[in-house]
C-alpha positions as CSV (number, residue, x, y, z in Angstrom):
1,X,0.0,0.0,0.0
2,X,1.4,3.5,-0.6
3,X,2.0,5.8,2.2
4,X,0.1,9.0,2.4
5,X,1.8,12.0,2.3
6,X,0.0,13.4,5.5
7,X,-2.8,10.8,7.9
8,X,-5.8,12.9,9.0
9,X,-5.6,13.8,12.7
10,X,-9.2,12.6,12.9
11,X,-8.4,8.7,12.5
12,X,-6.0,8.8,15.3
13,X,-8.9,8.7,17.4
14,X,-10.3,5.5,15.7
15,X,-7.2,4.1,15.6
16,X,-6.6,4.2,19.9
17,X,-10.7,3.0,19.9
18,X,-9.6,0.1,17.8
19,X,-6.8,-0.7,15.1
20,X,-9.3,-2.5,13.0
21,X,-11.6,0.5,12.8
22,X,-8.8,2.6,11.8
23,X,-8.5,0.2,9.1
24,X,-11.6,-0.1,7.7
25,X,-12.8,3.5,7.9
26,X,-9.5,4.9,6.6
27,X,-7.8,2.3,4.0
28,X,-11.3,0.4,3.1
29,X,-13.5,3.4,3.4
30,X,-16.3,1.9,4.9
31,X,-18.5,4.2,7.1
32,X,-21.8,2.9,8.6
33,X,-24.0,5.5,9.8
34,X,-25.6,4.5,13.0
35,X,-27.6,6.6,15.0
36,X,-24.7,8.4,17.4
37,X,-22.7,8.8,14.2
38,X,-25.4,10.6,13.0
39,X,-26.3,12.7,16.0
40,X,-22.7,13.7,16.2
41,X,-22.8,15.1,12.8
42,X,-25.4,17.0,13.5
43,X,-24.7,18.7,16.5
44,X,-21.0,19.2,15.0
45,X,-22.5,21.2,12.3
46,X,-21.6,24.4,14.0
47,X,-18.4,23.8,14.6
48,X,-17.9,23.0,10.7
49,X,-18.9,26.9,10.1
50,X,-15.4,28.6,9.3
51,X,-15.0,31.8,10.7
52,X,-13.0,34.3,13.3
53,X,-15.2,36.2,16.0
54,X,-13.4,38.6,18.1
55,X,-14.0,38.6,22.1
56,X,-13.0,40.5,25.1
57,X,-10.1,38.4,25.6
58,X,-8.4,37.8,21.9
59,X,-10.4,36.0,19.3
60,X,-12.2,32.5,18.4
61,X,-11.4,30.7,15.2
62,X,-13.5,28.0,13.7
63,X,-12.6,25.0,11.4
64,X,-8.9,25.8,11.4
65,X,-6.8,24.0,9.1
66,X,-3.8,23.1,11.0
67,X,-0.7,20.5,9.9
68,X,2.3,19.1,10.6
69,X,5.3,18.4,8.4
70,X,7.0,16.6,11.0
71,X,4.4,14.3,12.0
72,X,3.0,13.8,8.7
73,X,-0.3,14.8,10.0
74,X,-3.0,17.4,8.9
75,X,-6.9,18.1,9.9
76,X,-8.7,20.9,11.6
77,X,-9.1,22.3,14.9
78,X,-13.0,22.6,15.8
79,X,-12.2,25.8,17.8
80,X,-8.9,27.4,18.7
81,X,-9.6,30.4,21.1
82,X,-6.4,33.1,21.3
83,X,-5.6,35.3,23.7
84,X,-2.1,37.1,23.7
85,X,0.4,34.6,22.8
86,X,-1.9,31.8,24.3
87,X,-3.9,29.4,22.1
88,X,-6.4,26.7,23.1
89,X,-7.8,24.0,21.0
90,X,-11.2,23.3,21.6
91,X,-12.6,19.8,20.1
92,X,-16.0,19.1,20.0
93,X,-17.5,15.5,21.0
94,X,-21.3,14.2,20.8
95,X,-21.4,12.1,23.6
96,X,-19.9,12.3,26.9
97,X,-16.0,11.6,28.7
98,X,-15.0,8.0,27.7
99,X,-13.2,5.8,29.5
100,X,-10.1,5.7,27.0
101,X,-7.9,8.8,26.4
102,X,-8.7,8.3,22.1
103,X,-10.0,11.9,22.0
104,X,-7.1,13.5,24.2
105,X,-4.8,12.1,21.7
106,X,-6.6,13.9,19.1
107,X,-6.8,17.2,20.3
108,X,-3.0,16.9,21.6
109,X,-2.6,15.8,17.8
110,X,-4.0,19.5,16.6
111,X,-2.0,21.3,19.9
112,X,1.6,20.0,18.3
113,X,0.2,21.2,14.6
114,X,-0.4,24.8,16.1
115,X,2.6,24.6,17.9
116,X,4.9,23.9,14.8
117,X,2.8,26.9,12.8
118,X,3.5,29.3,14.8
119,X,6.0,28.5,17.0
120,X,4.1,29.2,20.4
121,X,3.6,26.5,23.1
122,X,0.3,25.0,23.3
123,X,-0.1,24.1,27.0
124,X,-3.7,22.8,27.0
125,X,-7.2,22.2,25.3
126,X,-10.5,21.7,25.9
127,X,-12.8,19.0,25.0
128,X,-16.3,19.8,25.0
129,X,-18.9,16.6,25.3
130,X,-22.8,17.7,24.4
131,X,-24.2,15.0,25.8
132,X,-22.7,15.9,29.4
133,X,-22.4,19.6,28.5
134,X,-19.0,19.6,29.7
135,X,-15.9,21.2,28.5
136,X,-13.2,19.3,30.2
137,X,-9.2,20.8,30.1
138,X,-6.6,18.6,28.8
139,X,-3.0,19.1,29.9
140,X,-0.7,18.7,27.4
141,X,1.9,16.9,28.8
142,X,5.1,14.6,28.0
143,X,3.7,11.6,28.3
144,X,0.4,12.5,26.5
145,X,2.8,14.0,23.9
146,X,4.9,11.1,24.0
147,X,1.2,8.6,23.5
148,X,0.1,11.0,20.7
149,X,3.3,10.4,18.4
150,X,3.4,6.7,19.4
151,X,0.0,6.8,17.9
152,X,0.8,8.4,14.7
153,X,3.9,6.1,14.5
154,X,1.7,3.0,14.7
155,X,-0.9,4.3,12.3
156,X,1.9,4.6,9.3
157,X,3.5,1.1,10.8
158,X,0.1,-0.5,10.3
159,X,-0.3,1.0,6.8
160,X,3.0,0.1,5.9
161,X,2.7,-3.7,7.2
162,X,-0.8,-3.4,4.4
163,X,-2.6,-6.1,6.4
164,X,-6.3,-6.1,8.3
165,X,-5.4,-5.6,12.3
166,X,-7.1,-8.2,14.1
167,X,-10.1,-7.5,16.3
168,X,-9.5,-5.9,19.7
169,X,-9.5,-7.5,22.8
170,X,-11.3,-5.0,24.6
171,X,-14.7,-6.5,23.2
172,X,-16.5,-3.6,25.5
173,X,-15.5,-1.3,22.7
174,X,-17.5,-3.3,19.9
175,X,-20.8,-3.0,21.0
176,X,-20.9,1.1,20.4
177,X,-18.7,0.9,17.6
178,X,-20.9,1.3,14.1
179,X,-18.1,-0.8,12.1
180,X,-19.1,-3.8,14.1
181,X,-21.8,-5.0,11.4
182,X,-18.8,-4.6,9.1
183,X,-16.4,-6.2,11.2
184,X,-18.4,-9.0,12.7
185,X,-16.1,-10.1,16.0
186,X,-18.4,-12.2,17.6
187,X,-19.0,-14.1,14.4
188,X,-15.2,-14.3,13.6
189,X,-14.6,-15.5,16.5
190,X,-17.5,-18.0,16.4
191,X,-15.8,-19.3,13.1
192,X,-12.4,-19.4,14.4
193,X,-13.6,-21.3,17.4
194,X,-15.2,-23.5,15.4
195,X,-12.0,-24.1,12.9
196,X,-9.8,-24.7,16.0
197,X,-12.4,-27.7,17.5
């Protein structure tokens, strides 16, 4: 398979929910709409709207295209609010705080984009869930950092290696997961339990 040229910041989150989501939705382009992928659309419309808005305190930019050459990664920042020499990602999520850190890793993703732009520290972010109506910070430190490149390191190694990750482990994560009519663990794992008898 051929590399791309830059991975969209946006599967990094699929690919910490599940490697074999990455994989289809990014290299197989399958997509199946299920009801919260559907709500979250919707309510994300707003934060699709490009535009600058000046406040009190700096400004607020929408849909900001932000990349990095050294990463090899590109997408767009919901919300980036600026004030002085401060900027703050802001990413937008339908539902509410999940257990795994998936969504941290993308907003750190966009934090080290603006960072290499223009050359000013990104300390934190915000994450704001609608379904909890709660914008939670984010600090960006080493170690998330440090899991955010792993990430994008393991997303070109698993292109690169061109083959179908298997299913995860954490079977929790299948049951919300609107590739898993697609993906079909519990039946693979019927058939492969069936193979091995």
């Amino acid at each position: 398979m051929e590399l791309p040229d830059y991975l969209p910041i946006s599967y990094l989150n699929q690919l910490l929910y599940c490697e074999r989501r990455f994989w289809y939705m990014y290299v197989l382009g399958e997509l199946a709409v299920n009801a919260a992928l559907l709500e979250g659309a919707l309510r994300h419309e707003h934060a699709d709207q490009p535009g600058t808005e000046r406040i009190e305190e700096g400004r607020v930019v929408r849909r900001l295209a932000v990349f990095s050459d050294r990463l090899r990664i590109n997408g767009f920042c919901d919300l980036v609010e600026e004030a002085g020499d401060v900027l703050r990602p802001v990413e937008y999520k339908r539902g509410k705080q999940g257990r795994w850190d998936n969504d941290q890793v993308q907003l750190c993703a966009q934090a080290l984009c603006l960072e290499e732009q223009t050359g000013r520290p990104t300390l934190l972010g915000e994450i704001y869930y609608y379904r909890s109506r709660r914008r939670i910070e984010v600090l960006f430190t080493q170690e998330l950092r440090a899991r955010t490149e792993a990430a994008i390191r393991r997303a070109y190694a698993l292109l690169e290696a061109g083959a179908l990750p298997p299913h995860t482990r954490q079977r929790a994560r299948c049951g919300e997961c609107s590739i898993e009519p697609i993906c079909l663990p519990k039946e693979t794992e019927q058939l492969l339990t069936a193979e091995r008898s």
